[in-house]
One Martini backbone bead per residue (centre of mass of N, CA, C, O) as a GRO file, in nm:
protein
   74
    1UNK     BB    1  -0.350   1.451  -0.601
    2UNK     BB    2  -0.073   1.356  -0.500
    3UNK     BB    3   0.124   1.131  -0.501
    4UNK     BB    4   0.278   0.895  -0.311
    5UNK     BB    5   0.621   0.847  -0.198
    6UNK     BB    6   0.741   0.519  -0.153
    7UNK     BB    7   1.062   0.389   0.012
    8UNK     BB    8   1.240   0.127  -0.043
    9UNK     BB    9   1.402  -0.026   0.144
   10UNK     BB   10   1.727  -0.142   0.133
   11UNK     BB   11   1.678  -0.523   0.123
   12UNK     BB   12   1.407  -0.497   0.012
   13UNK     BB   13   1.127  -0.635  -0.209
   14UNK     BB   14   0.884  -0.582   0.015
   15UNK     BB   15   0.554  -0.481   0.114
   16UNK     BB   16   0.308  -0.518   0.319
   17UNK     BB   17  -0.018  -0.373   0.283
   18UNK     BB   18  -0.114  -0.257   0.553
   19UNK     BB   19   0.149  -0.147   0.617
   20UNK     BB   20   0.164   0.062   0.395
   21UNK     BB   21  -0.079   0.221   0.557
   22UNK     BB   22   0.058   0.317   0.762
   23UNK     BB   23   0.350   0.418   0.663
   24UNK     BB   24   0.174   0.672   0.503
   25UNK     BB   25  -0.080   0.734   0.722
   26UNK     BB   26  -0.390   0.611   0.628
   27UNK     BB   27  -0.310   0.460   0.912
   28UNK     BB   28  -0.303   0.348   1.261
   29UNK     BB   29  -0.242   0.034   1.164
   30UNK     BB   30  -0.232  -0.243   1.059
   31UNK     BB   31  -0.516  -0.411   1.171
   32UNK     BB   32  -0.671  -0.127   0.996
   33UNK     BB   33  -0.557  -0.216   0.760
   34UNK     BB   34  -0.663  -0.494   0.683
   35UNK     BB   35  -0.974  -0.358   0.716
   36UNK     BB   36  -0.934  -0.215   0.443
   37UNK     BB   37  -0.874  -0.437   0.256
   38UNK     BB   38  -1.138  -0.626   0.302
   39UNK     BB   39  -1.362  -0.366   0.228
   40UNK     BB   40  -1.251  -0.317  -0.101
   41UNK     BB   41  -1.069  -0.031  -0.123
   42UNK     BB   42  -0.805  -0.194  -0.266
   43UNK     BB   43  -0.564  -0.101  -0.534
   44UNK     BB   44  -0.393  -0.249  -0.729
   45UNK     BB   45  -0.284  -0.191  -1.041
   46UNK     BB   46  -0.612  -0.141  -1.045
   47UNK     BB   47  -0.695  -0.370  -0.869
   48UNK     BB   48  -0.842  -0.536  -0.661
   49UNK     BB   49  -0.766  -0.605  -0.304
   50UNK     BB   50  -0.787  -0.849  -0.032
   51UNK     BB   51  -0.514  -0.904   0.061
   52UNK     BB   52  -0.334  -0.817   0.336
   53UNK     BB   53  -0.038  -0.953   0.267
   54UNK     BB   54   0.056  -0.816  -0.020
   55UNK     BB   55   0.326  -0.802  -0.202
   56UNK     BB   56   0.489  -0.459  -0.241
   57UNK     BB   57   0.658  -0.334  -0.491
   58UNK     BB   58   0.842  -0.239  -0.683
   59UNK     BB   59   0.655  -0.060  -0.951
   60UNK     BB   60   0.383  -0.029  -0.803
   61UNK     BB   61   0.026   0.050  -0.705
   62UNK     BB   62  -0.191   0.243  -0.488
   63UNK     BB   63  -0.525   0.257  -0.364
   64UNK     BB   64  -0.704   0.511  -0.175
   65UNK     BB   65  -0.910   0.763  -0.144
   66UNK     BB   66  -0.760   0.911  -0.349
   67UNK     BB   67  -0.528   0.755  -0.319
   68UNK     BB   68  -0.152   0.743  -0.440
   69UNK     BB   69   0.089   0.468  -0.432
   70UNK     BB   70   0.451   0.504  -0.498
   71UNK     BB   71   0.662   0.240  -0.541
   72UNK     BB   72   1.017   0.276  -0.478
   73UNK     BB   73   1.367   0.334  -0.504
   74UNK     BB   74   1.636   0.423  -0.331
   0.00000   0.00000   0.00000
């Protein structure tokens, strides 16, 4: 599956992991992604990652379910 190119808005440093599975469509709202985060499914750049408002930079990568989120800037 090709990954997702995630477009960090210029003025922002980063994007909260929860929000980012929201705003990519893997999921229906941030509370969604919460608990998706807690569940042990998300890999920061290869880590499992468990903080649920974990702060994802330009140049991070996110894994879900063989979905591949890369974060670049605008």
């Amino acid at each position: 599956m090709q990954p997702i190119r995630f477009e960090l808005d210029p003025g922002h440093d980063h994007v909260e992991l929860n929000q980012l599975l929201k705003l990519t469509g893997l999921c229906d709202s941030g509370g969604a992604g919460k608990a998706i985060v807690a569940s042990g499914a998300v890999r920061v750049d290869g880590q499992l990652e468990l903080r649920k408002t974990c702060k994802i930079r330009v140049g991070q990568t996110v894994a879900y379910q063989g979905v591949t989120i890369e974060v670049v800037a605008v």
